[in-house]
C-alpha positions in Angstrom: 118.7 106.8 111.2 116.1 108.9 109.5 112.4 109.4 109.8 109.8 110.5 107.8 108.5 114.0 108.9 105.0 115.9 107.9 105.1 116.9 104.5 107.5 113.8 103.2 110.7 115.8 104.3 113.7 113.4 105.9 115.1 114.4 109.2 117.5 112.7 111.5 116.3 110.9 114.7 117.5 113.8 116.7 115.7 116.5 115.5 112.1 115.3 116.9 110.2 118.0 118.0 109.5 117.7 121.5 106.7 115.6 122.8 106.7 113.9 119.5 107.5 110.5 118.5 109.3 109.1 115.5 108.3 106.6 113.1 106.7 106.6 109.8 105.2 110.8 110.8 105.5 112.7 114.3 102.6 111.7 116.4 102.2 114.4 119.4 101.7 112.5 122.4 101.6 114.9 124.7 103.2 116.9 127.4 106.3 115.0 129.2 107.2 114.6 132.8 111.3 114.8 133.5 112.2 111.7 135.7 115.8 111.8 137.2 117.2 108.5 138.3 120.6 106.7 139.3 121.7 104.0 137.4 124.8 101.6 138.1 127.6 101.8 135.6 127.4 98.5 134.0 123.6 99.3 133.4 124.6 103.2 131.9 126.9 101.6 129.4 124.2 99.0 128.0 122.0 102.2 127.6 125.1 103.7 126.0 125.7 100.9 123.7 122.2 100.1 122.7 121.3 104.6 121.7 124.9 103.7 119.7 123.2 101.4 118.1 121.2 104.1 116.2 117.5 102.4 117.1 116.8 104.9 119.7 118.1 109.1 119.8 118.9 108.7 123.5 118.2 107.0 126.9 114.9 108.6 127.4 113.6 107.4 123.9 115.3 103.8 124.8 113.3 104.1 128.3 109.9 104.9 127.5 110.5 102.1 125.0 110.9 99.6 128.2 108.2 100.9 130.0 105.8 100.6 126.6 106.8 97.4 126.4 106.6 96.3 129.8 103.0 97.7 130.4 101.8 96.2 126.7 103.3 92.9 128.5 101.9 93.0 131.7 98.3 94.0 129.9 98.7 90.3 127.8 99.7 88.4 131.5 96.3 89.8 132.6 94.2 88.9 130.1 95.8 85.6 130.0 95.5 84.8 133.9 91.6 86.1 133.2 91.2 83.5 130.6 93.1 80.4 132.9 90.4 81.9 135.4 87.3 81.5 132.9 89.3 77.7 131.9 89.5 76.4 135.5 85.9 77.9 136.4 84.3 76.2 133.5 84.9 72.9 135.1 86.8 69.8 134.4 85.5 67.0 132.4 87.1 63.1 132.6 87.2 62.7 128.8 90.2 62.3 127.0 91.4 66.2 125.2 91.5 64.0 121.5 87.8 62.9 122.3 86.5 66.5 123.3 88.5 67.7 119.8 87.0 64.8 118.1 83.2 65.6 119.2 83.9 69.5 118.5 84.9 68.7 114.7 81.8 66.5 114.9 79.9 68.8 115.6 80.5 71.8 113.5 80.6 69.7 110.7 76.7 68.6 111.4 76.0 72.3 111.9 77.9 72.4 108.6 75.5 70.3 107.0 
């Protein structure tokens, strides 16, 4: 699977220059750290299969893929737990949820005019 390089030229995955990422142009994102790791077999073949698959040039691409998307997931948990914390500290009211959705329509539409 290609990418589009500086200057509109086509390269292959695999010939990212290093501490670049691919997609529609190189984007340097900086220097690297090497991590070395064990991983059980069933686990190495996944990787295998899935850098096979031609979406990723190889485990450490597939890798900081995870951890991108693990961090970008555990940012939205946070935010949401904040805004269950701003919910529950807002109070509770005995009202029924349709009439509180009711009286909110109502009243943008008077502020409508």
């Amino acid at each position: 699977m290609g990418a589009a390089a500086q200057g509109g030229s086509r390269v292959a995955r695999g010939d990212a220059p290093p501490h670049f990422a691919i997609g529609a142009e190189w984007t340097y994102i900086g220097p690297m750290t090497d991590l070395s790791f064990s991983l059980p077999p069933d686990l190495a073949r996944r990787i295998e299969s899935r850098i096979a698959g031609g979406e990723f040039v190889d485990a450490g691409d597939y890798l900081r893929d995870l951890v991108r998307r693990d961090l970008e997931d555990a940012d939205e948990t946070e935010w949401l737990r904040e805004q269950i914390d701003i919910g529950r500290a807002s109070g509770i009211i005995d009202k029924d949820p349709r009439e509180v959705i009711e009286e909110i329509i109502a009243e943008r539409r008077a502020r409508r005019g």
